[in-house]
N, C-alpha and C positions, 0 to 999 in steps of 0.2 A: 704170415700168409693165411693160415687158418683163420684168425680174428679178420681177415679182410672178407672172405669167402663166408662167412657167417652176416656180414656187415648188408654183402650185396642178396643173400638171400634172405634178409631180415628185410630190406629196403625191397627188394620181388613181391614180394607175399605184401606189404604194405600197399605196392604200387597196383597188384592184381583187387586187393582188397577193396580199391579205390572205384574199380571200375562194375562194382554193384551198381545197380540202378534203383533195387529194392530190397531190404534185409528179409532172409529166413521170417523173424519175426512179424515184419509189415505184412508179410504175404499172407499169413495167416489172419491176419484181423482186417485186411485191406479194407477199405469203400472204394470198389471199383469204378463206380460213375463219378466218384468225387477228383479219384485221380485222374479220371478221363475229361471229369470238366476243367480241373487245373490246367492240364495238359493243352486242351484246345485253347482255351484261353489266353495260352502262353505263345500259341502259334504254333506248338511241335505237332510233329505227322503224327497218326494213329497208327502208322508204323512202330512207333516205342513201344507199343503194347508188347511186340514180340521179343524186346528185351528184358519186359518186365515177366514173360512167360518163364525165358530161358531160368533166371536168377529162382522165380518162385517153385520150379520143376527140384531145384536141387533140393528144396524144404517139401516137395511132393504137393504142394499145390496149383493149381490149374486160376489162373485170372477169369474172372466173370467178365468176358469180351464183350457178351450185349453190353452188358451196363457200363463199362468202358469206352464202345463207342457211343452208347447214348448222352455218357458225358460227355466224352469228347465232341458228338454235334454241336450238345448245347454252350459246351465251352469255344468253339467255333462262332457262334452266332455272337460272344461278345468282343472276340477278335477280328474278325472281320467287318469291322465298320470305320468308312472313310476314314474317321476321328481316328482311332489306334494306326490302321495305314498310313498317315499323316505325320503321328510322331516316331512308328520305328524307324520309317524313310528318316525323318529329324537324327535319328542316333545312328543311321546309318546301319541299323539290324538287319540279319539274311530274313528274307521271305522266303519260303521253301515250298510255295504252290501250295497250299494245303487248303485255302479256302475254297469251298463250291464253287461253281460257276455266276450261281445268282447273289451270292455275296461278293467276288471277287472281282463283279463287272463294277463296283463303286468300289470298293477299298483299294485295288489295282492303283489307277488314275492317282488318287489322297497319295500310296507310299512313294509313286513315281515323283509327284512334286516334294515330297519330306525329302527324296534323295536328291534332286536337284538341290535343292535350299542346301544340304547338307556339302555338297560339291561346290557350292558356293562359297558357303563359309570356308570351306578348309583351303581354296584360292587366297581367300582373303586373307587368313593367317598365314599362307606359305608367303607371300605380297609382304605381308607385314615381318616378318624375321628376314626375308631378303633387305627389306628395307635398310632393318636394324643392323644386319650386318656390311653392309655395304656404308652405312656410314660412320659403322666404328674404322671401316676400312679407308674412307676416306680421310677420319683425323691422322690413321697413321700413314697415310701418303706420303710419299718425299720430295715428289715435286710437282709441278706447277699440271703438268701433261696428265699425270698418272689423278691427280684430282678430279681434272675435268671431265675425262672417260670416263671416274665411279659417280661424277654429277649427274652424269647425261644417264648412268645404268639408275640411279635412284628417281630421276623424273622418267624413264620409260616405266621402271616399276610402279612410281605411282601414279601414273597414266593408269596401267594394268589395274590399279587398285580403287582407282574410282570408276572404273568398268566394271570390277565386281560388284559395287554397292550401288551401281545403277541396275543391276540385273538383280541383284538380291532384292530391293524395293520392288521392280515389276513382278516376280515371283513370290514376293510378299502381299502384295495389291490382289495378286490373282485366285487368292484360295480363299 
């Protein structure tokens, strides 16, 4: 029992450990615009700043906020272009509002169609494994009736699936 109770505060302390965002040490040697440019760049809010406050306050150091946020604008100005909108929509990534107003009036539109495109494809692979199951299901049919019904479920599926690749081409055509 004691070797359990050791086991789960050995794995605590690892689990708590985990959830630094910056070591004691970084804090002290930081580039605080560097981390602000990474940060923006990446798309995360300037809100992180005050996680990285909380973590460096234990080591007694205070984050240089201006130069933080001045990376973080300028790492902002390379994330919010159509171009990047375009492909997180593609991966299906959270946007989290973070770009300005007069950046996010163009990259908006870019990640809205990367998520459609993406909502697309993933039809079209859900289309495609019904497919495939439906007609391992159909070899193992047993009679003549129960065939016919998983024929008629495989041509409506792929009805459905060359509807997705007439809407993925037009949605392709249009960016």
């Amino acid at each position: 029992m004691r070797l359990v109770l050791i086991a789960c505060v050995g794995a605590a302390a690892v689990a708590l450990a985990g959830c630094e965002t910056i070591s004691p040490e970084e804090c002290r040697v930081a580039d605080w615009y560097a981390i602000g440019n990474k940060n923006g760049a990446n798309g995360q809010s300037l809100a992180d700043l005050n996680d990285y406050a909380k973590d460096c306050a234990k080591a007694g150091v205070t984050p240089d906020r201006r130069a933080y946020a001045d990376g973080h604008a300028d790492g902002l100005r390379l994330y919010c272009t159509p171009e990047e909108g375009y492909e997180r929509g593609l991966q299906n990534a959270y946007y989290g509002g973070v770009c300005p107003p007069e950046l996010e009036r163009d990259f908006l539109p870019a990640y809205r169609h990367g998520r459609e495109i993406y909502r697309v494809n993933a039809a079209i692979e859900d289309a495609r494994r019904d497919i495939d199951d439906l007609q391992f299901r159909e070899r193992a049919a047993q009679t003549r009736p129960e065939r016919a019904r998983i024929r008629d479920a495989i041509y409506d599926r792929q009805r459905d699936l060359d509807r997705f690749y007439d809407v993925l081409d037009r949605l392709r055509r249009r960016y």
